[in-house]
N, C-alpha and C positions, 0 to 999 in steps of 0.2 A: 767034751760034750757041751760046757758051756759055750764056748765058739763057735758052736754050729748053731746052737739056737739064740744067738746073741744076735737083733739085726745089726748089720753096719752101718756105718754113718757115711755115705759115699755123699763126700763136696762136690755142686754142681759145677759143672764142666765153665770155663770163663766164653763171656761170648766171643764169638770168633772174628776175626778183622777181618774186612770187607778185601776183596783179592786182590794182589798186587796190578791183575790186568783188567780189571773193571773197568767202568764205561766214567765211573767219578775220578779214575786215576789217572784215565786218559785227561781228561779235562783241565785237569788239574795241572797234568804234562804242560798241556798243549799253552795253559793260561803263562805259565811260567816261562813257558819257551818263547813267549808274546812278548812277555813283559824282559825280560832278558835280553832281547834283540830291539828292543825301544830304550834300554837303558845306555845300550853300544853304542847305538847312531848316536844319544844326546851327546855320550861324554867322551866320544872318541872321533866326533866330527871337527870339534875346534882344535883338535892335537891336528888334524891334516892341514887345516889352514895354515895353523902356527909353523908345522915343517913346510911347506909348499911356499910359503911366500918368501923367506927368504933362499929357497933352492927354485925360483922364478918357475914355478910349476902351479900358480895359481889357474891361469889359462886352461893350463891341460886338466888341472882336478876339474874345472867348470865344464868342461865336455861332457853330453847327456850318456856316452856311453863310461867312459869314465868314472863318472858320479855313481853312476849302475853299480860297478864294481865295487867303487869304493864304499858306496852304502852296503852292498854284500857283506862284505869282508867284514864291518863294525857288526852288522847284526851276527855274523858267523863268531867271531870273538866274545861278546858277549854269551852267545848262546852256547858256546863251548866251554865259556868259564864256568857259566852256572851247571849245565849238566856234569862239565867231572865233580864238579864240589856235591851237586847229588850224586855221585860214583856210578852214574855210567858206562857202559863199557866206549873204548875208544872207535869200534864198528858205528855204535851209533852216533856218535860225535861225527864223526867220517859222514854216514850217510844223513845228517841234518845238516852238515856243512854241504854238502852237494845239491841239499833241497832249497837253499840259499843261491845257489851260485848257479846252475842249471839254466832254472828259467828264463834269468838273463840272458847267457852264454846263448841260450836258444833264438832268443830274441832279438840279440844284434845283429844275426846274419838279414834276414831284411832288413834290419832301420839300417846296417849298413848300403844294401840297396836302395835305398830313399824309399823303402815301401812302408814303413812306420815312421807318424812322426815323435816328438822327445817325449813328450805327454803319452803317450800309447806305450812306448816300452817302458816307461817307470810303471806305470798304472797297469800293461799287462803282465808283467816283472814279479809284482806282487800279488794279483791275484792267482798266478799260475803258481806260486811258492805255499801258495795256501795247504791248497790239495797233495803237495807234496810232503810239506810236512806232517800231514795227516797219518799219511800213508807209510812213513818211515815211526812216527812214532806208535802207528798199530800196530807194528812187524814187530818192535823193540818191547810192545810194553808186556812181555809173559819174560823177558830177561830177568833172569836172577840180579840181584844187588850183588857188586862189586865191594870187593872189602874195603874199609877205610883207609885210604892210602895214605902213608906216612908224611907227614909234612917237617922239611925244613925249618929251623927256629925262623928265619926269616919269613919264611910264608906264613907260620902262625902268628908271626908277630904284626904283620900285613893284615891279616885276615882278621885282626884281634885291633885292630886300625883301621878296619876301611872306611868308617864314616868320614874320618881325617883327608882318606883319598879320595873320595867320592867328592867332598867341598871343593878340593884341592883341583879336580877335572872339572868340576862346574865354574869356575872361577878362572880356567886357562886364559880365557878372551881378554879377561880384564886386565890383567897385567901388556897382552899386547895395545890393547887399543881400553887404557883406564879412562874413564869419566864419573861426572858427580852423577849421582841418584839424586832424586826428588826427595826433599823433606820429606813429605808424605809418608812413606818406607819405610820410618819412625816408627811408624804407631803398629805395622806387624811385628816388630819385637815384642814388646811383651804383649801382644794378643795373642802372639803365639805360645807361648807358655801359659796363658788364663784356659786358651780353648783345650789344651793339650790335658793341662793339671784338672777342670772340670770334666774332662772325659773319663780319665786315670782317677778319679778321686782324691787326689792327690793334695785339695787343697785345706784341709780342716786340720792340718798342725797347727801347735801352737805360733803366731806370728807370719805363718805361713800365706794366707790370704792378702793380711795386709802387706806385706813387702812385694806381694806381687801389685796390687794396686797402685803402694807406692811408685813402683818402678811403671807402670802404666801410666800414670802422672806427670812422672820426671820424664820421658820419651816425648808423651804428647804436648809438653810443654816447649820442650826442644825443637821439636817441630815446630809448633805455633810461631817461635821466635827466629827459628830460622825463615819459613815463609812471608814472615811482615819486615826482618831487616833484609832479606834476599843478597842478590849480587857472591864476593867472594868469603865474603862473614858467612853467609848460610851456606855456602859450600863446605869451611872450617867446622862449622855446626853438624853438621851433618856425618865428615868422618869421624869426630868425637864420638856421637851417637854410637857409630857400629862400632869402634874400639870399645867405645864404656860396656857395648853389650858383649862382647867376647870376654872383657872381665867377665860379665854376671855368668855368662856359659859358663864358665871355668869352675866357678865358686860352686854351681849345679851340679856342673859332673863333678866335685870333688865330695859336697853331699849328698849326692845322690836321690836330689830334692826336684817334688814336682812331675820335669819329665825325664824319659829313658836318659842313659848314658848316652848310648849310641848316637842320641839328637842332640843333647849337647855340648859330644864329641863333636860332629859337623858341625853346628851353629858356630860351636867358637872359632874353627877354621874361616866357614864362612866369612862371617862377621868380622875376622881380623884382616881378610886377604882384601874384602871388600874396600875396608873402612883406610888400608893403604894403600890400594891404585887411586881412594879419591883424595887423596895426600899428594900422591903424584900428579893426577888430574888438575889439582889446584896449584901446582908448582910449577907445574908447562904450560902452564897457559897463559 
């Protein structure tokens, strides 16, 4: 009797997440598939030079149709890495790699007629990839999520590393064709760590400010004295700089001061691979 006239306590229902096929989900798709296929071309255009030149295929990568392809293929990689890592099914991988490759494909048969010139099929290449990707990611986006697929210790060790590889591809050039950087170069090291940490809040530890300052100081100093002695002293000055700053990275990513790991995880890759092709730079020449 009492349970019936007892009212109950019914907890409000949690608000409900926005749908997996939404018009924000698509967007969001579509931005990431953008930005995926812009990170491919950066850092998987200088791995083509670097193989091509010494297998004497520089020529033929320089062909408009060529280059077509070859630009396909980096965005298609790219954009295939990052869709399985969001678990994608392998269908649509399939059919965004074809919304890459199509357009082109479609558009060589005139330029090989001479009826397009090189300009017209890069430029219409991409804009007819547009609409395509569209239309493959509206078909995909009511697909169920795919389960977490098991990864290899390698790949998570990889994956648990990739700012290392990321530096490590941004940096391919320099080891084939090293030269000195400009003093100047200097003084974004630690401005990038001021702008990062004042964003992050990052800098109101104790001693925290000032060792960034200090190290703001010591930079722009190196700089100033590299610029007024010049010639191969400021070139020596200069790889210093980016070595000394791959230490500071290191010291960061071990306390975890400032900024992300993951930043200077890369920086100190950067920084070190930099700061030894202008060692090399200044030894060939």
């Amino acid at each position: 009797m009492t349970d019936t006239l007892t009212p109950r306590l019914v907890s409000p229902a949690p608000p409900s997440a926005p749908p997996a096929g939404g018009v924000r989900h698509l967007l969001r798709h579509l931005a990431e598939m953008a930005l995926a296929m812009v990170a491919g071309m950066l850092l998987l255009a200088p791995l083509w030079r670097i193989a091509g030149a010494p297998l004497g295929l520089t020529a033929v990568l320089a062909r408009p149709d060529v280059a077509a392809l070859v630009m396909a293929t980096n965005m298609t990689v790219g954009m295939t890495v990052w869709m399985r890592h969001r678990r994608h099914s392998r269908a649509a991988c399939a059919e965004m790699a074809a919304a890459m490759y199509v357009p082109f494909l479609l558009l060589l048969v005139p330029y090989r007629a001479g009826w397009l010139a090189a300009d017209t099929l890069m430029l219409g290449g991409h804009l007819l990839m547009v609409p395509a990707m569209v239309l493959v990611a509206v078909r995909h986006r009511h697909d169920p999520v795919g389960p977490a697929p098991r990864r290899h210790p390698l790949v998570a060790a990889v994956r648990h590393r990739w700012p290392a590889g990321l530096a490590l591809l941004m940096t391919a050039d320099n080891w084939v064709s090293p030269s000195v950087l400009s003093p100047w170069t200097l003084l974004v090291l630690p401005a990038g760590y001021l702008v990062i940490g004042a964003y992050r809040r990052r800098l109101g530890g104790p001693g925290v400010l000032a060792r960034q300052l200090v190290g703001l100081a010591g930079w722009s100093g190196l700089a100033l004295v590299a610029v007024l002695v010049g010639g191969q002293v400021a070139a020596w000055l200069v790889a210093v700089g980016w070595l000394a700053h791959a230490v500071w990275d290191v010291v960061h990513y071990r306390r975890d001061e400032v900024v992300p790991r993951g930043y200077a995880q890369w920086c100190a890759v950067l920084d070190a691979v930099l700061g030894v092709t202008i060692v090399l730079a200044v030894l060939s020449a």
